[in-house]
C-alpha positions in Angstrom: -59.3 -27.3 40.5 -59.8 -31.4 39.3 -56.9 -32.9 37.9 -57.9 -32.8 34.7 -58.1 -28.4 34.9 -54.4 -28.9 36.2 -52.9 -31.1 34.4 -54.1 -28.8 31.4 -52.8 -25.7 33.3 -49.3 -27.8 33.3 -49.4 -27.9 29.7 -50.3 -24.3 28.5 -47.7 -23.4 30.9 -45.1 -25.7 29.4 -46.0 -24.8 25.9 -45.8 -20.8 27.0 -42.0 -21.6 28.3 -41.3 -23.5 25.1 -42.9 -20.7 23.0 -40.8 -18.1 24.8 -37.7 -20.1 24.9 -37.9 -20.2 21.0 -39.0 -16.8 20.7 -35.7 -15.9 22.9 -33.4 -18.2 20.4 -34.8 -16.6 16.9 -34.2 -13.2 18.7 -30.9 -14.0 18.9 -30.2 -15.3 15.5 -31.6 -12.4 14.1 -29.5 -10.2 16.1 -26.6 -12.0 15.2 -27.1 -12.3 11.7 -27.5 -7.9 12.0 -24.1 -7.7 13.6 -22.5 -9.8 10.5 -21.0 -7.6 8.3 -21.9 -8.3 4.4 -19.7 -10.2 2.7 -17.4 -8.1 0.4 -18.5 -7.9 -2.9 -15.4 -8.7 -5.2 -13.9 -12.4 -5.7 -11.9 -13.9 -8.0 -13.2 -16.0 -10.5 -11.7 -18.0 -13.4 -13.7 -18.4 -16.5 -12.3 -19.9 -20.5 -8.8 -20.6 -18.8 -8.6 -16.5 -17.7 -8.7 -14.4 -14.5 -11.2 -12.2 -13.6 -12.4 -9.7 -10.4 -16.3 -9.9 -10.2 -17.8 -7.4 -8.0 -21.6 -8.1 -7.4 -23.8 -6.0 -6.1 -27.3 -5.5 -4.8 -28.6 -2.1 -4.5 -30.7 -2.8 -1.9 -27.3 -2.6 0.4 -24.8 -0.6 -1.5 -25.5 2.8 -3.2 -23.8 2.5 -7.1 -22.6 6.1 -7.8 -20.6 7.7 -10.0 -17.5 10.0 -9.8 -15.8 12.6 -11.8 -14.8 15.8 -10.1 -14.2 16.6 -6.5 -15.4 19.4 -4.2 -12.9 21.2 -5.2 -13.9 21.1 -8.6 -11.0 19.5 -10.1 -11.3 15.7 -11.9 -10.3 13.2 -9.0 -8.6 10.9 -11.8 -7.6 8.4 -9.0 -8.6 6.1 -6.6 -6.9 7.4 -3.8 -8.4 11.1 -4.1 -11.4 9.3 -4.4 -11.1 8.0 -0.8 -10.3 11.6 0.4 -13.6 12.5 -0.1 -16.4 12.4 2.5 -17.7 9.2 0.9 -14.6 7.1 0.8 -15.0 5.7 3.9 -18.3 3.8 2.9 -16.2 2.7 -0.5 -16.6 -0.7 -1.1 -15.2 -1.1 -4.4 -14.6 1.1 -7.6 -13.4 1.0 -11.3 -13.1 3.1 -13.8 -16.5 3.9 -15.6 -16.2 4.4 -18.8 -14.1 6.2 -22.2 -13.1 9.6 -21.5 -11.0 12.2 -23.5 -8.0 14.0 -23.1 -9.0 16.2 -20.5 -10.8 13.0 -18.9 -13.9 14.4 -19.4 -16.7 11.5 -20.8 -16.8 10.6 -24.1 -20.9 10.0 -23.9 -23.7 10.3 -21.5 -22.7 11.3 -18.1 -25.7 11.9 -15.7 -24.5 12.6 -11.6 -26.9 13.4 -8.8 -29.6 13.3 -11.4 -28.0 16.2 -13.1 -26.7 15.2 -17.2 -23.4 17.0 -17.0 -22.7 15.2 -20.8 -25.2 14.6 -22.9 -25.6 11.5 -24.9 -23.1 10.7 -28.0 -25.0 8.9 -30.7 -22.5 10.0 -33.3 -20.4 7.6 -35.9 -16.9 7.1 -35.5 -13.3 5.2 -34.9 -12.7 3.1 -32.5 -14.2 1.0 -29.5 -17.2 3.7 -28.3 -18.3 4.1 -31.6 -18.6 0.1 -32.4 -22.8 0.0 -32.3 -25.0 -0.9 -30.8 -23.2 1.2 -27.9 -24.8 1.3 -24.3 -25.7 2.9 -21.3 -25.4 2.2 -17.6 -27.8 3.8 -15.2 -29.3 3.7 -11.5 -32.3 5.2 -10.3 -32.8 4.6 -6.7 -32.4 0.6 -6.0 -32.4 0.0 -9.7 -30.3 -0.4 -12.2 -30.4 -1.3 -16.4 -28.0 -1.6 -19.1 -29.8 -0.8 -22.1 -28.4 -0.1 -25.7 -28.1 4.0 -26.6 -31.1 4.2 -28.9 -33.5 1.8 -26.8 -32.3 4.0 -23.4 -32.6 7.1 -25.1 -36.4 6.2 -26.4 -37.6 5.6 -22.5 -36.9 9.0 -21.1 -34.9 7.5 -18.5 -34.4 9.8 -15.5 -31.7 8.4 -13.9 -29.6 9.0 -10.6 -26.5 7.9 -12.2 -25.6 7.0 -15.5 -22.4 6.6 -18.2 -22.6 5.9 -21.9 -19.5 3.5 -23.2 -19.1 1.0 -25.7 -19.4 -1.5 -27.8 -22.3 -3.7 -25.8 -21.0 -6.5 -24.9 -24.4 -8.6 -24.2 -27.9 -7.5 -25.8 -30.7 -9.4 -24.7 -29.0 -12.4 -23.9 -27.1 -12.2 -27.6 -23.3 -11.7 -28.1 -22.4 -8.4 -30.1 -22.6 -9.3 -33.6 -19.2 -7.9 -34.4 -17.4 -9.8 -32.1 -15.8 -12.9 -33.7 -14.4 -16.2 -31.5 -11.3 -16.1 -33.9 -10.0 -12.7 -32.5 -6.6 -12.0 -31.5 -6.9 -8.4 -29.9 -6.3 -9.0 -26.5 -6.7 -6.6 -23.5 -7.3 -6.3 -20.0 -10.8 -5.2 -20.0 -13.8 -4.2 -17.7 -17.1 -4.0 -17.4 -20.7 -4.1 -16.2 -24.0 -6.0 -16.5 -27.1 -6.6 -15.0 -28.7 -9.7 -13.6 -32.1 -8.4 -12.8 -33.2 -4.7 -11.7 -31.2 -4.9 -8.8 -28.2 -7.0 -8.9 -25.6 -5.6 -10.6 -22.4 -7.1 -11.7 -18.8 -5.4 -12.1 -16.1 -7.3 -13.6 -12.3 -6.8 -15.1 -9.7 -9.0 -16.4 -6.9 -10.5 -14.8 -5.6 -11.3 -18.1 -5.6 -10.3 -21.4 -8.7 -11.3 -23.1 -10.8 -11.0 -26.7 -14.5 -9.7 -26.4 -15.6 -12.4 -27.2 -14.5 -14.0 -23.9 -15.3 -11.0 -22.1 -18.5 -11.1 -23.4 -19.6 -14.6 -22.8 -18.0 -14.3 -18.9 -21.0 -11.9 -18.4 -23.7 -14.2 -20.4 -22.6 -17.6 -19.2 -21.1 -17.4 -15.8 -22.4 -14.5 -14.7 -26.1 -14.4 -16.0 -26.3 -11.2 -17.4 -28.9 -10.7 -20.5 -27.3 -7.2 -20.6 -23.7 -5.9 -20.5 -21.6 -3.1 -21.2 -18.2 -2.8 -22.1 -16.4 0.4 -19.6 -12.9 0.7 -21.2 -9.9 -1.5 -21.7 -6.0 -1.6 -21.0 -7.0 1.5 -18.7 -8.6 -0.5 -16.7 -8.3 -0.2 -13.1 -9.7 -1.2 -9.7 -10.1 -0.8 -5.9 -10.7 -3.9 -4.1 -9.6 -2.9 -0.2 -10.9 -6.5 1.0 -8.4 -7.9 -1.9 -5.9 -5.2 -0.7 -6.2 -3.9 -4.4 -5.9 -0.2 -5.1 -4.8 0.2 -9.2 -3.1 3.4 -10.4 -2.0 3.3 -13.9 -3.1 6.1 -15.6 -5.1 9.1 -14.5 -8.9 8.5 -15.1 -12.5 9.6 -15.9 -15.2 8.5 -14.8 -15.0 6.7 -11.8 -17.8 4.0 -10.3 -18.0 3.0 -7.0 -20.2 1.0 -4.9 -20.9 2.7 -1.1 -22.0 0.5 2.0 -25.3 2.0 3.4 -25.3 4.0 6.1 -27.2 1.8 9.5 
């Protein structure tokens, strides 16, 4: 071999050693990054001199399900029956999901495991459900849309999950038309939008606080073209990373956001 063949030989076998070496190290960071648990989804966040709770999710890692009646049957109504069941230990987070009648059953759409257990309520009436447009939430596989009644209704939508509520809070990127800056109804209040088809964005009040407020938390902090109000002064939430677990009043509808199984 002439020196020039060796000193060549020198260098592949350097750069082969540097190459592995760096293979090695970016082996390692992605094994570490694996072992790192997600970061929870809820955080406080403060927004027109309030409190909130924002729980963010992406549907890629978390399954967004919905909860009314246990195996047994019987409404769970409750955070903590809710972690009796053979999914609370991948709970994450959950609130409540939306109006619900004396008997706590739904008010409006209610679709579980792909099966629509109420259908949708496109009637006219009192009170906050009935303020139109009125919306629905839904997820089908690792995406998710809030869409007005009518406009959801007209797609032939066949979700996973899904729960009608109302008023809208956000349509298209436009504040309900009803709701008015010089309001004085206060309430602690929560609900849900959607940043794109699979980000999707919990939040309730700390405080008391108008629609309006509510509404542009979800537009203007929180990027959401569409949201949906769930319920308010009911309003609960578990939050076990905030050491949260609410129990008011017996409730509907529950929503909660399960870690994926490895």
């Amino acid at each position: 071999m002439n020196a020039i063949s060796f000193s060549l030989s020198r260098i592949a076998c350097r750069t082969l050693i540097l190459l592995s070496g760096t293979l090695v190290t970016l082996g390692l960071f992605a094994e570490q990054a694996a072992a790192q648990p997600d970061p929870d989804p809820c955080r406080p966040v403060r927004f027109a001199d309030s409190a909130f709770v924002v729980c963010t999710v992406d549907l890629r890692r978390y399954d967004v399900r919905l909860f009314w009646r246990g195996p047994d049957g019987n409404v769970l109504g409750s955070f903590s029956r809710l972690r009796e069941t053979p999914d609370g230990a991948r709970l994450a987070f959950a609130m409540n999901a939306g109006m619900y009648h004396e008997d706590r059953s739904p008010v409006g759409l209610y679709v579980e495991n792909g099966k629509e257990l109420k259908a949708a309520n496109t009637r006219s009436g009192p009170g906050n459900f009935h303020l139109k447009p009125n919306g629905v939430l839904y997820v089908k596989g690792n995406r998710a849309g809030v869409l007005e009644t009518n406009t959801y209704l007209k797609r032939k939508i066949r979700p996973d999950y899904a729960t009608q509520s109302g008023p809208m809070l956000v349509i298209n990127g436009r504040i309900h038309p009803k709701f008015s800056e010089r309001s004085t109804s206060l309430k602690i209040r929560n609900g849900v939008g959607v940043k794109d088809h699979h980000t999707v964005v919990f939040a309730i009040s700390e405080d008391p606080v108008t629609f309006s407020t509510f509404a542009r938390l979800f537009r203007d902090r929180l990027g959401c073209a569409n949201a949906l109000f769930l319920d308010g002064s009911v309003s609960s939430l578990y939050a076990p990373a905030l050491e949260r677990m609410d129990s008011l009043l017996p409730m509907g509808p529950i929503v909660g956001a399960l870690r994926r199984r490895p």
